[in-house]
VMD Tcl script that builds the backbone (N, CA, C; Angstrom):
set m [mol new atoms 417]
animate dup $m
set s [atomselect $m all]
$s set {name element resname resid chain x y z} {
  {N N UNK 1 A -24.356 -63.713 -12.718}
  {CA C UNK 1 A -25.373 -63.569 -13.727}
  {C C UNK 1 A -24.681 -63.138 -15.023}
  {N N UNK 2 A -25.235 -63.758 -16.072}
  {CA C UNK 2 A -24.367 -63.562 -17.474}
  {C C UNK 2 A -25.338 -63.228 -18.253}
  {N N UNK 3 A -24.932 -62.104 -19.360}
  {CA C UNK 3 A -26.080 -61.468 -20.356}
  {C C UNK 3 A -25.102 -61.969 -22.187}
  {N N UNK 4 A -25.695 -62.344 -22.754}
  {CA C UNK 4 A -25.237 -62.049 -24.581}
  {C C UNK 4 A -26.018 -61.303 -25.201}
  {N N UNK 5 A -25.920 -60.263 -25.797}
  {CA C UNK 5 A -26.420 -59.252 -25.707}
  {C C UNK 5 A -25.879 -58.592 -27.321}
  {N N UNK 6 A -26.758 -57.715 -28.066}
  {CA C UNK 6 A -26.462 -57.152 -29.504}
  {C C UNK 6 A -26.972 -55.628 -29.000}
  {N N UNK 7 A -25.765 -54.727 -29.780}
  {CA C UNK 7 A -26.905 -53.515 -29.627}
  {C C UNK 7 A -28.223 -52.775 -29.019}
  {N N UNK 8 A -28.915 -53.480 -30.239}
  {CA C UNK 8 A -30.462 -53.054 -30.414}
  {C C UNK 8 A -30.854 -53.613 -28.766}
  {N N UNK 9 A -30.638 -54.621 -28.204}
  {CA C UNK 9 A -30.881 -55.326 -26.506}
  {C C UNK 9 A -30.437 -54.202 -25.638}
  {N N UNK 10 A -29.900 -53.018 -25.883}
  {CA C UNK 10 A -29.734 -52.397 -24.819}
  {C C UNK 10 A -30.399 -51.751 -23.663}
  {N N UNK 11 A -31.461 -51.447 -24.104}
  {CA C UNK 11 A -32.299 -51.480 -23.211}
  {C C UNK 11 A -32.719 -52.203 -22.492}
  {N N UNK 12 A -33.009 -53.395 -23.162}
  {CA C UNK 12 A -33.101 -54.549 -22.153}
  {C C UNK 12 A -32.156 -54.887 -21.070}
  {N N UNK 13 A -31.177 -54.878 -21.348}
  {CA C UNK 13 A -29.790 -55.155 -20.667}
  {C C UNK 13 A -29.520 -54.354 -19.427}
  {N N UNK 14 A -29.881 -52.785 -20.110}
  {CA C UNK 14 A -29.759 -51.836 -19.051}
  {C C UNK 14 A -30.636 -51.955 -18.194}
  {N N UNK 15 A -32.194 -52.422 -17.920}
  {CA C UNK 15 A -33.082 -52.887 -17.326}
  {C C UNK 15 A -32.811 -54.215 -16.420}
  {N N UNK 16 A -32.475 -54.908 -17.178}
  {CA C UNK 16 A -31.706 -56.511 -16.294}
  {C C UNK 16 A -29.965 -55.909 -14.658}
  {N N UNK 17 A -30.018 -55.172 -15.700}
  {CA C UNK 17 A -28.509 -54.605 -14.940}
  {C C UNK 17 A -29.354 -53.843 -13.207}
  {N N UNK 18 A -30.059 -52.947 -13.723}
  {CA C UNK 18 A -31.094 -52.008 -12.564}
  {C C UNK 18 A -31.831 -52.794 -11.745}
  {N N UNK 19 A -32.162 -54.217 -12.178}
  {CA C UNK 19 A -33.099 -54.774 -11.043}
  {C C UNK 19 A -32.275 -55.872 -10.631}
  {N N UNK 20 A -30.914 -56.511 -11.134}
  {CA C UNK 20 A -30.696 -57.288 -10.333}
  {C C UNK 20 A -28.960 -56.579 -9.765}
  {N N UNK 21 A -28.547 -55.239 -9.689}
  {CA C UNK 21 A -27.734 -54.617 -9.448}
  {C C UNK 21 A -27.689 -54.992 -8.105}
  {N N UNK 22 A -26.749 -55.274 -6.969}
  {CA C UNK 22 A -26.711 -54.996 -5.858}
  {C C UNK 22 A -26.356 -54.405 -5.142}
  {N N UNK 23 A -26.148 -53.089 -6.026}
  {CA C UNK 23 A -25.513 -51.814 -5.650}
  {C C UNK 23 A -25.855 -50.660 -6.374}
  {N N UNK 24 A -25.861 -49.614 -6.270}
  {CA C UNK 24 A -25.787 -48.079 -7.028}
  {C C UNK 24 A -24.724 -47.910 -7.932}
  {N N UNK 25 A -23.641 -48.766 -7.145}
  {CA C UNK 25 A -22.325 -48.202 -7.738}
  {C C UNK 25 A -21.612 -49.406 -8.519}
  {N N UNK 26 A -21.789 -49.005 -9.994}
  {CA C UNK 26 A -21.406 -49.329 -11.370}
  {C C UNK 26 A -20.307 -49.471 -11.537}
  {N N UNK 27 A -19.565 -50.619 -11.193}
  {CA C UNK 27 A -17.832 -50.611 -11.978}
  {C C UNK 27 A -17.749 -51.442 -13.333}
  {N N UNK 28 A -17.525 -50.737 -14.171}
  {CA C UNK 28 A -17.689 -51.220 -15.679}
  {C C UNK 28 A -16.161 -51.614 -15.926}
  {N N UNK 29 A -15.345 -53.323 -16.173}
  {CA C UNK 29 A -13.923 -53.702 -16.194}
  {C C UNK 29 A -14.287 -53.857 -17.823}
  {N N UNK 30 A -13.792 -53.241 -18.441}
  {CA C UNK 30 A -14.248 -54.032 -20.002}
  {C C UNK 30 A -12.924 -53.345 -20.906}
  {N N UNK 31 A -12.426 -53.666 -22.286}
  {CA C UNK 31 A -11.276 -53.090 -22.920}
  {C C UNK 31 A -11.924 -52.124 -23.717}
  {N N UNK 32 A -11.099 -51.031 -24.190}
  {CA C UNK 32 A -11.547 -50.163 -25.252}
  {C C UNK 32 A -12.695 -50.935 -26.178}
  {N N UNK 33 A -13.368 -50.096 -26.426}
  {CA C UNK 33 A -14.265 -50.432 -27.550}
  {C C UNK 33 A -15.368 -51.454 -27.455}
  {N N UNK 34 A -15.667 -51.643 -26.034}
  {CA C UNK 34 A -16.923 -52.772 -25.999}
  {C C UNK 34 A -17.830 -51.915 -25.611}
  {N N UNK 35 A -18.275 -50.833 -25.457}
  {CA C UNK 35 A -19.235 -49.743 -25.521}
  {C C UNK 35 A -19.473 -49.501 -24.233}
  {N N UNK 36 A -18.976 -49.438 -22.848}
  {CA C UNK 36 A -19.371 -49.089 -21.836}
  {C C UNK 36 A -19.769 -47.664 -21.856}
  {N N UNK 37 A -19.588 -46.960 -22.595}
  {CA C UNK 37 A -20.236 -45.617 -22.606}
  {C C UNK 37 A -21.922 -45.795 -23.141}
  {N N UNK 38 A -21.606 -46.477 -24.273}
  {CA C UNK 38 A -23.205 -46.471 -24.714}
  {C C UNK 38 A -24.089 -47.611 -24.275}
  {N N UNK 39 A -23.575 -48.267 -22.942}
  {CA C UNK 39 A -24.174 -49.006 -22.160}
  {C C UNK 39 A -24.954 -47.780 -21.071}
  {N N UNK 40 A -23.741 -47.269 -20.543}
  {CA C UNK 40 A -24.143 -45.744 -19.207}
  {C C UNK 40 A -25.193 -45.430 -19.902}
  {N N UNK 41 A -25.537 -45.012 -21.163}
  {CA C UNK 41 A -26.363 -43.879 -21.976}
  {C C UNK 41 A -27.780 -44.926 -21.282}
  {N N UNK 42 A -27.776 -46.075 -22.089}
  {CA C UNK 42 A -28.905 -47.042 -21.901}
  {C C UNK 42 A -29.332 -46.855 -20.258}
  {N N UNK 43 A -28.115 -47.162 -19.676}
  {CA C UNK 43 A -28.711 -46.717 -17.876}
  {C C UNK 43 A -29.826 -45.836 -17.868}
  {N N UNK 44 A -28.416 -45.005 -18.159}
  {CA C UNK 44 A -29.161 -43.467 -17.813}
  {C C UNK 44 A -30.855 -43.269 -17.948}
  {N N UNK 45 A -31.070 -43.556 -19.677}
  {CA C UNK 45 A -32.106 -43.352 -19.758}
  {C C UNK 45 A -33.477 -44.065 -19.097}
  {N N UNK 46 A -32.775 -45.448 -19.052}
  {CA C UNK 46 A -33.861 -46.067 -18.222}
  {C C UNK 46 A -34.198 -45.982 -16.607}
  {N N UNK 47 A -33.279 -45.659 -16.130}
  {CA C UNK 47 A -33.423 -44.835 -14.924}
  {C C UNK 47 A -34.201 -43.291 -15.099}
  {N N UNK 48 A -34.340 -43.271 -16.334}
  {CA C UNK 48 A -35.151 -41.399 -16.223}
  {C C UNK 48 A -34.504 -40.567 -16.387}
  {N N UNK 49 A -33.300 -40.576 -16.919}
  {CA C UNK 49 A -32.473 -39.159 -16.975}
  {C C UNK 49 A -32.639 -39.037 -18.127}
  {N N UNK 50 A -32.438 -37.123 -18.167}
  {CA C UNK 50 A -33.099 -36.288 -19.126}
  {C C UNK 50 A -31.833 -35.697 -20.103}
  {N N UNK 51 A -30.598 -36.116 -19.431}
  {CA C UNK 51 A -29.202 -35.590 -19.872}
  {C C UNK 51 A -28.892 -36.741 -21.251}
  {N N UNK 52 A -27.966 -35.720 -21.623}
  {CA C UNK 52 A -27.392 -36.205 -22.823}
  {C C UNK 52 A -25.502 -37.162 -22.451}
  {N N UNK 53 A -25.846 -38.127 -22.199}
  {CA C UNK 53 A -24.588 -38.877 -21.924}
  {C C UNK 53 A -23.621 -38.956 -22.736}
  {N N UNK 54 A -22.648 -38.959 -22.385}
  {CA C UNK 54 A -21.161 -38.820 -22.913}
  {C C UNK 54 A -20.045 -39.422 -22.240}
  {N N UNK 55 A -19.019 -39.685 -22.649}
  {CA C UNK 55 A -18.104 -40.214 -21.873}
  {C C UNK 55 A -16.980 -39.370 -21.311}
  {N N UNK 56 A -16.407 -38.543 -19.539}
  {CA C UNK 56 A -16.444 -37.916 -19.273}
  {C C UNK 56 A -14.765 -38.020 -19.316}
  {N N UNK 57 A -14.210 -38.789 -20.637}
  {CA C UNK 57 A -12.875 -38.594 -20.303}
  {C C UNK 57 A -12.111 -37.897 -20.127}
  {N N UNK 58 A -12.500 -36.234 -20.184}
  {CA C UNK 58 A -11.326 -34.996 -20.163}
  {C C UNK 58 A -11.738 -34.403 -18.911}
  {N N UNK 59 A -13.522 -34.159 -18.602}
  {CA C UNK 59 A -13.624 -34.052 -17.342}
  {C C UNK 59 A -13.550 -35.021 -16.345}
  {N N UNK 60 A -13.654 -36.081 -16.394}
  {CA C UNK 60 A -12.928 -36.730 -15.559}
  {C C UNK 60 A -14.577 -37.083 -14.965}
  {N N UNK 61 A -15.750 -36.559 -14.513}
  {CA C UNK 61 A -16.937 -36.792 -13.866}
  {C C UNK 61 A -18.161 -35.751 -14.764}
  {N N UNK 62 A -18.806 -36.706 -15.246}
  {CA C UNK 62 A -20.328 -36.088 -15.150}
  {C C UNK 62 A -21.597 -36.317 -14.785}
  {N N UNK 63 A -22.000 -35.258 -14.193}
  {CA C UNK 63 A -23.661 -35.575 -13.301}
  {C C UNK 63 A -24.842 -35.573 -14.226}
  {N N UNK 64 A -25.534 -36.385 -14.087}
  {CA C UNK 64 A -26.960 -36.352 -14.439}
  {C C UNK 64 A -28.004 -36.427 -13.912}
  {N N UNK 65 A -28.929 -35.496 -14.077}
  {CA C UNK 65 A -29.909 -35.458 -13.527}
  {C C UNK 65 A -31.736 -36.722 -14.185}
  {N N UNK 66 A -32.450 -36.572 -13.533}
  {CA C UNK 66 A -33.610 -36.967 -14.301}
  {C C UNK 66 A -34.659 -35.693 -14.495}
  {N N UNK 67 A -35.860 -36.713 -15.149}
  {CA C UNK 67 A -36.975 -35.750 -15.453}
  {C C UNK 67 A -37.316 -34.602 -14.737}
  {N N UNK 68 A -36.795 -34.477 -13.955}
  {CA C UNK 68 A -37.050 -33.577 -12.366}
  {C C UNK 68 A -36.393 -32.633 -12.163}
  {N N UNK 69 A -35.753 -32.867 -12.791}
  {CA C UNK 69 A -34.145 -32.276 -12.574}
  {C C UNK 69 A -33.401 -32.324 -11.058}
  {N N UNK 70 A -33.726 -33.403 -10.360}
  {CA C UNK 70 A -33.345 -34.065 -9.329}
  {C C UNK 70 A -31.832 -34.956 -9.688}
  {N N UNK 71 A -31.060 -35.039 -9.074}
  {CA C UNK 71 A -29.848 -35.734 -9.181}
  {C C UNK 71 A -30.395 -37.522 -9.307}
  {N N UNK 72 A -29.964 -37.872 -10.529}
  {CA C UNK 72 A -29.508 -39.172 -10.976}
  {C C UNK 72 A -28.483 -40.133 -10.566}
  {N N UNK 73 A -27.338 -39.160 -10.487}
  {CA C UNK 73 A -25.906 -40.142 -10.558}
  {C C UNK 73 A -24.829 -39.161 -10.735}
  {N N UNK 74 A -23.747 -39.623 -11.176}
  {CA C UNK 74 A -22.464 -39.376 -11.353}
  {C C UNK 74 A -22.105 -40.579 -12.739}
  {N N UNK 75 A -21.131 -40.054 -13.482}
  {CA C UNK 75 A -20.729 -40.953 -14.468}
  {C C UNK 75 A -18.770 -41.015 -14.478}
  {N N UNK 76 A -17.957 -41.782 -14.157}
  {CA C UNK 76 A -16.756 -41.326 -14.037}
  {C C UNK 76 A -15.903 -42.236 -15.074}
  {N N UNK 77 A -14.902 -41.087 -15.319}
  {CA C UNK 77 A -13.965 -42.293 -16.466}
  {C C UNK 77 A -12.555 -41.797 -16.164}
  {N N UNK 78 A -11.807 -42.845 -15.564}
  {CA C UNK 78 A -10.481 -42.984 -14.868}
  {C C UNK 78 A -9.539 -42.842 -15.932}
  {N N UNK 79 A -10.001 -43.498 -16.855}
  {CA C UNK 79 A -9.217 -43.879 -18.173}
  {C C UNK 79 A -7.601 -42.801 -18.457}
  {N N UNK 80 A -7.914 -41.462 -18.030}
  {CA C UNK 80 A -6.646 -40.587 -17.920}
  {C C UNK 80 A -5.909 -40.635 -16.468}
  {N N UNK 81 A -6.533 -41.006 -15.335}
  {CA C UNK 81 A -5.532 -40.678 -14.190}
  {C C UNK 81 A -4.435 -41.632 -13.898}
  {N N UNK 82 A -3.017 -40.964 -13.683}
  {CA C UNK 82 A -1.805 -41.708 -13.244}
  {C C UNK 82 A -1.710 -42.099 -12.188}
  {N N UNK 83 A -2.785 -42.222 -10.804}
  {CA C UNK 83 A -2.704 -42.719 -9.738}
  {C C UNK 83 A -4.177 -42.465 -9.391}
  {N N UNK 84 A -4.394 -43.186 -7.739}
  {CA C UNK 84 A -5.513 -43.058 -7.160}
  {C C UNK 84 A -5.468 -41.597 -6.793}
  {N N UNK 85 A -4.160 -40.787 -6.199}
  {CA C UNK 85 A -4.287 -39.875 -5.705}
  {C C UNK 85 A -5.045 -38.819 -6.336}
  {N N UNK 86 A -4.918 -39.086 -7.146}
  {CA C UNK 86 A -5.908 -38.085 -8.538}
  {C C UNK 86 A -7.351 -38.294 -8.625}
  {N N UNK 87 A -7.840 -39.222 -8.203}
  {CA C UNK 87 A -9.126 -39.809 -7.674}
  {C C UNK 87 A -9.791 -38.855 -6.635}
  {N N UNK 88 A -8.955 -39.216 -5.710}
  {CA C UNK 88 A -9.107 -38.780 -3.718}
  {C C UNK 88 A -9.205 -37.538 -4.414}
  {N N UNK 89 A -7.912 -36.367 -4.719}
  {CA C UNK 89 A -8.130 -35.146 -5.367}
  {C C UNK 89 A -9.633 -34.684 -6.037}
  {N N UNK 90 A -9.996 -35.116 -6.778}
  {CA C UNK 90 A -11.165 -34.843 -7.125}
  {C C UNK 90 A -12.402 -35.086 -6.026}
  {N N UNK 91 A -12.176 -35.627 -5.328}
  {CA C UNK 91 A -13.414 -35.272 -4.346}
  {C C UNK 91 A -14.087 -36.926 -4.669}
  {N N UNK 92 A -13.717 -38.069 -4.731}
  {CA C UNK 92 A -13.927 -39.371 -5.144}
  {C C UNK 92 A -15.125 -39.752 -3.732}
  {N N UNK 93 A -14.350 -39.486 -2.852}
  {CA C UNK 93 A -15.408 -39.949 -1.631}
  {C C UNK 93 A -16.394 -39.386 -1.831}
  {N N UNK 94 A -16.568 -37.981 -1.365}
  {CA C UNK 94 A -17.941 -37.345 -1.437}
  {C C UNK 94 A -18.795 -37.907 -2.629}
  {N N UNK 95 A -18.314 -37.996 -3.563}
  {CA C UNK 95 A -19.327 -38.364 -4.379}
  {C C UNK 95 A -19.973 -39.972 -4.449}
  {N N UNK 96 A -19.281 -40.674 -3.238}
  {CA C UNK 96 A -19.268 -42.153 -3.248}
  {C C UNK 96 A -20.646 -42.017 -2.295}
  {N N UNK 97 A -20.300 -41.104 -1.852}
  {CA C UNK 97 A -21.586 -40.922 0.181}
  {C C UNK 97 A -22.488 -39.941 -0.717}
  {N N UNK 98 A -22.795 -39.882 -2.268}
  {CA C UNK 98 A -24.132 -39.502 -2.829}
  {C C UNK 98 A -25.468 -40.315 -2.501}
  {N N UNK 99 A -26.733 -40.141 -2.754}
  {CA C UNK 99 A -27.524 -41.349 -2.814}
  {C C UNK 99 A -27.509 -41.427 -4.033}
  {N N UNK 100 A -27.083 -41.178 -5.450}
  {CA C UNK 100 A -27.277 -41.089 -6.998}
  {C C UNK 100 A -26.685 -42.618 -7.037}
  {N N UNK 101 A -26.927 -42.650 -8.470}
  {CA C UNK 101 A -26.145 -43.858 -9.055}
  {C C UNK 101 A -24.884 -43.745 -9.553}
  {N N UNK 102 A -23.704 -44.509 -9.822}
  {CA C UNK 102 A -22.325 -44.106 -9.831}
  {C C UNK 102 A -21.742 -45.019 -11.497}
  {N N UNK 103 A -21.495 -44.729 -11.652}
  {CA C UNK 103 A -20.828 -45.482 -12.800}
  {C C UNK 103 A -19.783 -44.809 -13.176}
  {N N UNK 104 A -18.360 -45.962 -12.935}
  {CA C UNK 104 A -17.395 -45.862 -13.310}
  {C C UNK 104 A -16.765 -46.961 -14.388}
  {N N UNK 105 A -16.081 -46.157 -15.089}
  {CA C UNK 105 A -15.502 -46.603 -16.427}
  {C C UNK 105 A -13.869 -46.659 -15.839}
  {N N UNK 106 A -13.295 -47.635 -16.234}
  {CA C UNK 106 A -11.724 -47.817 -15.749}
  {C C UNK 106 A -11.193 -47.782 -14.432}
  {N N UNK 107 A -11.672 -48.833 -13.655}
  {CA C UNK 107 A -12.230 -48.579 -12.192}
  {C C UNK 107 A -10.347 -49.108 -11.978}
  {N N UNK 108 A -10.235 -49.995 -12.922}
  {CA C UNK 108 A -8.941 -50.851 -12.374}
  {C C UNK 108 A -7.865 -50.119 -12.547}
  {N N UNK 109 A -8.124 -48.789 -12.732}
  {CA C UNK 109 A -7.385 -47.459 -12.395}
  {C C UNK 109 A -7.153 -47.681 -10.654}
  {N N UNK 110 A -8.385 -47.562 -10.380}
  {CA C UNK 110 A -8.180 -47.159 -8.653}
  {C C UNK 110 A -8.631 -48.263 -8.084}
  {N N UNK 111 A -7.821 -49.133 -8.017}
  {CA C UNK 111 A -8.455 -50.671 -7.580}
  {C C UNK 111 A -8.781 -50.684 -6.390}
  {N N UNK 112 A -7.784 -49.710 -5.085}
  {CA C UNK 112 A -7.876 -49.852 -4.011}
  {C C UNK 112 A -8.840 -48.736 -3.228}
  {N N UNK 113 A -9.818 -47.668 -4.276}
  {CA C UNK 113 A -10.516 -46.824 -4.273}
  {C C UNK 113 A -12.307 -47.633 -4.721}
  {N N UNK 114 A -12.222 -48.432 -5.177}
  {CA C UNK 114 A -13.547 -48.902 -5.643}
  {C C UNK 114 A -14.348 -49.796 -4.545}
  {N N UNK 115 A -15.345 -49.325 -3.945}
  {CA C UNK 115 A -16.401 -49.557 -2.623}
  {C C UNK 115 A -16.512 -51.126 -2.493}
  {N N UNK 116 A -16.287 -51.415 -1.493}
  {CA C UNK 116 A -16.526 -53.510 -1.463}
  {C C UNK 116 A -18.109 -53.798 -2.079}
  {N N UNK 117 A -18.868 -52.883 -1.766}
  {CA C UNK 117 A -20.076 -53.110 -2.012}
  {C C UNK 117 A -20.374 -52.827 -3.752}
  {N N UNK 118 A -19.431 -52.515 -4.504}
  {CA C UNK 118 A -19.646 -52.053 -5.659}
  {C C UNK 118 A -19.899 -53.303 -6.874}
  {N N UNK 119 A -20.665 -52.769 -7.724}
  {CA C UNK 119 A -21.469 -54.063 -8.275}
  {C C UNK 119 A -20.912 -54.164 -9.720}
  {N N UNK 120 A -19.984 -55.143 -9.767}
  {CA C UNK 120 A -18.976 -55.521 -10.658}
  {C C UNK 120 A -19.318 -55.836 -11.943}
  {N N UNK 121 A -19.432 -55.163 -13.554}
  {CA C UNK 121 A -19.412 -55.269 -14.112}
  {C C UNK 121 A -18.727 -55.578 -15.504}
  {N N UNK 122 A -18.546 -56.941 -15.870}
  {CA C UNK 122 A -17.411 -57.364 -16.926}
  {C C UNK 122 A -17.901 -57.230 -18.260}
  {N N UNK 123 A -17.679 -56.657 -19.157}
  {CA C UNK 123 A -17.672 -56.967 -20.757}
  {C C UNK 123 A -17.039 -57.285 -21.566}
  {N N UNK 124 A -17.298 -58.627 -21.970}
  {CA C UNK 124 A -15.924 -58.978 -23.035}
  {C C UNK 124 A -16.873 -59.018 -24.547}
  {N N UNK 125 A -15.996 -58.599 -25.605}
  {CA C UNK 125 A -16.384 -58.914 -26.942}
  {C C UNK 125 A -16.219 -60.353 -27.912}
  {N N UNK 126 A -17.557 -60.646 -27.898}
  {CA C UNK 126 A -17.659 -61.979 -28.127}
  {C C UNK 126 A -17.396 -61.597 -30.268}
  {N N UNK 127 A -17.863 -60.540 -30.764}
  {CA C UNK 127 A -17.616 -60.513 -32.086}
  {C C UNK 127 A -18.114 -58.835 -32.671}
  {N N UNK 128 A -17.627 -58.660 -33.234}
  {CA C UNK 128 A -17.814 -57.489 -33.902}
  {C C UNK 128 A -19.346 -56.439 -33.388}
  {N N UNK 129 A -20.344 -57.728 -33.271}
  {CA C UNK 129 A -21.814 -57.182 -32.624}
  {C C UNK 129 A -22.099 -57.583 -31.298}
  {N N UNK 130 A -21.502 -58.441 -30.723}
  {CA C UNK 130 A -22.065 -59.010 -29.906}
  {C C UNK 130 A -21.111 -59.010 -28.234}
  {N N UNK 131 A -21.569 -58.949 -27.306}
  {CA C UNK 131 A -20.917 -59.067 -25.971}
  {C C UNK 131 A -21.806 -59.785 -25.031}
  {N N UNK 132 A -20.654 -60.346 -24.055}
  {CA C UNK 132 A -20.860 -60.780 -22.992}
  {C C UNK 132 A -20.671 -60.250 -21.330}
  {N N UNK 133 A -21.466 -60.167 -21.092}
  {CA C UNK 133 A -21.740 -59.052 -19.709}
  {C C UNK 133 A -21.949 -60.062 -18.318}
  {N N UNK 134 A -21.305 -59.858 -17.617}
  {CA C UNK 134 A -21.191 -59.982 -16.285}
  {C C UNK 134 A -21.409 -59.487 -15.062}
  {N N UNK 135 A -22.289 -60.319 -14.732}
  {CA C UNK 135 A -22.728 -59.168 -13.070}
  {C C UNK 135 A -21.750 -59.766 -11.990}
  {N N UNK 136 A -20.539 -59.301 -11.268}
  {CA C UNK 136 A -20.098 -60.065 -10.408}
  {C C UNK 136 A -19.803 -59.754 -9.484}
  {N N UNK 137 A -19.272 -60.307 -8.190}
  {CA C UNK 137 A -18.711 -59.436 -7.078}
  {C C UNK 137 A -17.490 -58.742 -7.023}
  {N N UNK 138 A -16.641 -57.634 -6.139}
  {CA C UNK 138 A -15.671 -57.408 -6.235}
  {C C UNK 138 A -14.473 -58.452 -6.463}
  {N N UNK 139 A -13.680 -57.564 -7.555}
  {CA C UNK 139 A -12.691 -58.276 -8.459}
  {C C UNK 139 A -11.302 -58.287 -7.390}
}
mol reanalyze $m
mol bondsrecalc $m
mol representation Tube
mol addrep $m
């Protein structure tokens, strides 16, 4: 499934992503600067969370909750670790055997850490505004 997509569509997008997802767990493959962070945000919110999204590159994981203050997800960004082992270290499984939603940023960090069942997301930058999004199977 393929999206072209501007900004202001994010919501939409993030909505298209939630109902035809075939998984919880979000692997976002895309290069610096095609907004996978302010894609998560769009998730987030349309899933109901009440948190303020960010991209968790120094902590390494952040949780969000929804309106409820019930657990949402997990948000992860690999983008700093020098191996998987740094993954496993952090407690990577447990948080895989959550029922939340998962979204990871720089998955092709831990290639041999990312769930078969995980629902493959590509973004390439088609122009200054605009991208192309990919729903696909493991890479």
């Amino acid at each position: 499934m393929e999206f072209i997509y501007r900004e202001n569509e994010l919501k939409k997008i993030a909505h298209e992503i939630i109902h035809n997802s075939k998984s919880k767990i979000l692997a976002f493959y895309a290069p610096m600067g095609t907004g996978k962070t302010t894609l998560i945000k769009a998730l987030v919110k349309e899933l109901g969370g009440k948190d303020n999204v960010s991209s968790p590159t120094f902590g390494l994981v952040n949780e969000y909750a929804d309106k409820n203050g019930e657990l949402l997800g997990y948000h992860f960004d690999f983008y700093r670790l020098e191996d998987e082992n740094e993954a496993m270290d952090m407690g990577l499984e447990d948080y895989l055997n959550t029922k939340g939603w998962i979204f990871m940023e720089w998955p092709e960090k831990i290639p041999n850490l990312v769930p078969i069942d995980a629902q493959i997301i590509k973004i390439e930058i088609l122009n200054e505004k605009t991208r192309k999004l990919q729903l696909l199977d493991i890479i």
